[in-house]
C-alpha positions as CSV (number, residue, x, y, z in Angstrom):
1,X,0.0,0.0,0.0
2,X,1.9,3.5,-1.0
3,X,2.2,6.0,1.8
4,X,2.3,9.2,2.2
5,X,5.8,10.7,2.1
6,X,7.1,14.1,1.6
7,X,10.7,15.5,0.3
8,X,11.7,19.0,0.7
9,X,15.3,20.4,-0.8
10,X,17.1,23.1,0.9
11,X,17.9,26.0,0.2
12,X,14.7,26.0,-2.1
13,X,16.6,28.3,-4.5
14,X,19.8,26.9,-5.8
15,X,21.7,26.5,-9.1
16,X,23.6,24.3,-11.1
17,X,27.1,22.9,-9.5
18,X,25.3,23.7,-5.6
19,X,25.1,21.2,-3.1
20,X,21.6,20.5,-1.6
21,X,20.2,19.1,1.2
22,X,17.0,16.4,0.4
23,X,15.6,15.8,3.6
24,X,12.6,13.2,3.9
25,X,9.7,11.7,6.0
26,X,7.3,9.1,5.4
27,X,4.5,7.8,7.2
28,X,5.2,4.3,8.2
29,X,4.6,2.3,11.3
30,X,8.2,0.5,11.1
31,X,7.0,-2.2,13.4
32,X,9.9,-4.7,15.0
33,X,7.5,-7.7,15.0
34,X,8.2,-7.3,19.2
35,X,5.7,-5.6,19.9
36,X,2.3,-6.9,21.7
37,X,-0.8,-5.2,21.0
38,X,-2.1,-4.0,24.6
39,X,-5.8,-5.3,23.9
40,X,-5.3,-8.0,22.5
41,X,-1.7,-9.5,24.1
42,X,-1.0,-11.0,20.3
43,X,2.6,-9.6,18.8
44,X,2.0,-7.0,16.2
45,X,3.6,-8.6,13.0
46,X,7.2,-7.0,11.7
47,X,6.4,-4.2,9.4
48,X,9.6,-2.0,8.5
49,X,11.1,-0.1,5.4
50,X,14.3,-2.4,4.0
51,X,15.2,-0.2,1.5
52,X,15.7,2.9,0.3
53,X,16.9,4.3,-3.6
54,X,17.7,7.7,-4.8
55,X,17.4,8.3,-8.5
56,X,18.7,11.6,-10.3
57,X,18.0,11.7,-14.0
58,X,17.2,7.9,-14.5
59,X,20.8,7.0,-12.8
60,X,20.5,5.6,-9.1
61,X,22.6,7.8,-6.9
62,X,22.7,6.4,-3.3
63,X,20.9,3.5,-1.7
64,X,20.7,3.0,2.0
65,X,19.1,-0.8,3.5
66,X,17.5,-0.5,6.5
67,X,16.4,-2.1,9.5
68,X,13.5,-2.5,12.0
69,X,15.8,-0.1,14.2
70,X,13.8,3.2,12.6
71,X,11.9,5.2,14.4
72,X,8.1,5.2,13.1
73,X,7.9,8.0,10.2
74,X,11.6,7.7,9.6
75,X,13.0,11.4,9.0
76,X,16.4,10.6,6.0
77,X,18.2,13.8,5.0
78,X,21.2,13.5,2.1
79,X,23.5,16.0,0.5
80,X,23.2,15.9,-3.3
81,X,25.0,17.8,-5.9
82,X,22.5,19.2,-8.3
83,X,24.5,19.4,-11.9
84,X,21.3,19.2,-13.9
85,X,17.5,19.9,-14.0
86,X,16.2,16.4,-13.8
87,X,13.6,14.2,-12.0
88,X,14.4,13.4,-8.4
89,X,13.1,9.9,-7.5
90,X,13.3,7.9,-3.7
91,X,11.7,5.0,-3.6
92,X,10.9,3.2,-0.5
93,X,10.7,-0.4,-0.2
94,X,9.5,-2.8,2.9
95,X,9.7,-5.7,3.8
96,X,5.8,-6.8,3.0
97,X,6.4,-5.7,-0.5
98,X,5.2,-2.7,-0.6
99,X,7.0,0.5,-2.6
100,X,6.3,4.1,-2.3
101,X,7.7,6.5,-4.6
102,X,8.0,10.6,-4.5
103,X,9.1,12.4,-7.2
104,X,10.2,16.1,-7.3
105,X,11.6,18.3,-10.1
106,X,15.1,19.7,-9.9
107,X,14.8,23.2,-11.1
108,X,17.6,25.7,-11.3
109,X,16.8,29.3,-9.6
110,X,16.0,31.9,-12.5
């Protein structure tokens, strides 16, 4: 099921050649699997983002695997290089199969 997630580049003016930073959040609930539910008393089954892939331009850039270990709504921040106006693509994976993917424009400042 895609989530909600949100990117946000800083500063939001730059130009070619200037280093960025992409700082992200999505809403997950990046459950361990040991965790009881307090009604119930059952264990609240694992549910966790594994993987994370940055795409600038069509060419993967960075990718980060992750663990159960995230907080829920897991803030990721990166430094990027923007060298071109291009689509900026993260794509979340977990570990029930499910993939979430933002998209935002690089545009240089006029």
């Amino acid at each position: 099921m895609p989530r909600r997630a949100l990117v946000k580049i800083k500063p939001r003016r730059y130009k070619k050649g200037d280093i960025v930073t992409v700082a992200t959040v999505i809403m997950h609930p990046m459950e361990t699997g040991m965790r009881k539910d307090k009604k119930t008393g059952k264990v609240i089954p694992a549910h966790y983002i594994t993987d994370v892939e940055v795409y600038y331009g069509g060419e993967k850039v960075t990718y980060m695997k992750t663990t159960s270990g995230l907080s829920a709504n897991p803030f990721i921040a990166f430094n990027l290089k923007v060298d071109k106006e291009a689509p900026l693509k993260i794509v979340w994976k977990d570990n029930k199969g499910d993939i979430t993917e933002k998209v935002v424009k690089i545009k240089f400042a006029q």
